[in-house]
C-alpha positions, 0 to 999 in steps of 0.5 A, spaced: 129 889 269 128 887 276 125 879 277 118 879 280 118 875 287 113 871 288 112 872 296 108 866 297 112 861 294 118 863 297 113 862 303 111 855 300 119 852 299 121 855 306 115 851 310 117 844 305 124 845 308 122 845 316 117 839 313 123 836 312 126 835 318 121 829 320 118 833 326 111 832 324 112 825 322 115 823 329 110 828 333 104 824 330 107 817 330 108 819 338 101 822 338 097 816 335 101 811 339 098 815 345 090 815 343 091 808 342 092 806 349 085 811 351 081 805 347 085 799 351 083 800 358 090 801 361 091 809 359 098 809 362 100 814 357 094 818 355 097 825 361 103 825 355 097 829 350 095 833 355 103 835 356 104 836 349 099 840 348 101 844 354 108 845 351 107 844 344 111 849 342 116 849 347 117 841 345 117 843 337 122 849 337 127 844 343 127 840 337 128 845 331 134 848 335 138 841 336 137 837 329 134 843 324 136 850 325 144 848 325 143 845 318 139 850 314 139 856 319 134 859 323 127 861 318 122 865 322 116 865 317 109 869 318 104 866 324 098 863 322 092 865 325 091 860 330 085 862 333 082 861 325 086 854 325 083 852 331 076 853 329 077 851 322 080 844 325 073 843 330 068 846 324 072 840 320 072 834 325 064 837 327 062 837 320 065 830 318 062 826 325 055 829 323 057 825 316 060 819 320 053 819 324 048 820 318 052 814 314 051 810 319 044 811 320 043 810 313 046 803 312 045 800 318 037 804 320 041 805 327 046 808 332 049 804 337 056 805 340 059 799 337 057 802 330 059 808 332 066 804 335 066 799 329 069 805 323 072 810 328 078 807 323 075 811 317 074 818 322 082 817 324 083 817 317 078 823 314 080 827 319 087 826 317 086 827 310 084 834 312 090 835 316 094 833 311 092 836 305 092 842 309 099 841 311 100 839 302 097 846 300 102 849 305 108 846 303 107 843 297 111 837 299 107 830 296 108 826 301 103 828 305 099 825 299 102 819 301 100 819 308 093 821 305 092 815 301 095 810 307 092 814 313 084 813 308 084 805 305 087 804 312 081 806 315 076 803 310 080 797 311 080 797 319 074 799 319 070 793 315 074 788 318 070 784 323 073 784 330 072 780 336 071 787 341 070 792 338 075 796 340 081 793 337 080 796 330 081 803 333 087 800 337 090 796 331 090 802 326 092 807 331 099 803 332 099 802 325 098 808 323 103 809 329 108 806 326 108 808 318 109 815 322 115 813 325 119 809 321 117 815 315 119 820 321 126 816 322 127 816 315 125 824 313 130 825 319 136 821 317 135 823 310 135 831 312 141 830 317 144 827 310 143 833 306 144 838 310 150 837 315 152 841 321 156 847 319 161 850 324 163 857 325 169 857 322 166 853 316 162 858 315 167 863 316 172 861 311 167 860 305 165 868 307 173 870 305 
């Protein structure tokens, strides 16, 4: 009696184990320290978004190759429609602006700028729920439910505080949100560098014999 595969779960494992590495955690920390400076008025390093995502996949697969690969061997997994995700990112970053906007129509009768800059925090954090949760349905890893909660009560929160420029909620959840990317990205690395150690050819040659 012959087991029965189940394709997309094996499918959803192998994603978790390169979601593990702590790329995504480190690219997005990179890129939300980034999008802060766009709101400070000395964008110095707001060319590296365009850099990355001109060499997005250059820069994930340079990083695959020094840190992943060598430890849990090279995983080729099917390629996604990226034309359909694209779209589908727009239509969702459209569609939850629209909502931003009539939210703030209905509680303050108006849109100003100010508003409008007043709760971008809880934008960042709606629009990282989608990306997260998209990425939780992929991988089954629950840490990105985690992020969810933290990047969500994180947006809210900037978002009602009352500042004295009106840009300096978005700068602040940006670098905090930064930051949480970051350390979580150094953990996840060091954690999987730990688990799964470099294994020489010759290693692998004696545990084949």
């Amino acid at each position: 009696m012959t087991d029965k595969i189940n394709l997309q779960d094996m499918e959803k494992k192998a994603h978790k184990l390169l979601n593990e590495d702590g790329m995504m955690e480190l690219l997005m920390g990179v890129i939300l320290f980034v999008s802060s400076t766009s709101f400070t008025g000395t964008a110095s390093f707001t060319p590296f978004l365009g850099v990355y995502v001109i060499f997005m996949r250059t820069i994930i697969e340079a990083y695959r190759k020094r840190i992943t690969y060598p430890r849990i061997g090279y995983l080729k997994l099917p390629d996604e429609a990226a034309k359909d995700v694209g779209i589908g990112i727009l239509m969702f970053i459209g569609v939850i602006m629209l909502a931003l906007i009539v939210f703030i129509s209905l509680i303050y009768g108006q849109v100003t700028g100010g508003l409008l800059f007043k709760w971008i925090p809880a934008l960042i954090g709606l629009i990282l729920f989608g990306g997260l949760y998209y990425n939780y349905e992929r991988t089954g890893d629950r840490v990105n439910l985690v992020y969810i909660i933290i990047s969500l009560l994180s947006g809210i929160v900037f978002s009602v505080i009352e500042h004295d420029n009106v840009k300096a909620g978005v700068v602040y959840h940006l670098l905090f949100l930064s930051g949480i990317f970051i350390v979580a990205g150094v953990v996840r690395l060091y954690n999987f560098t730990r688990r799964y150690p470099v294994i020489s050819v010759d290693e692998r040659g004696s545990d084949n014999e």
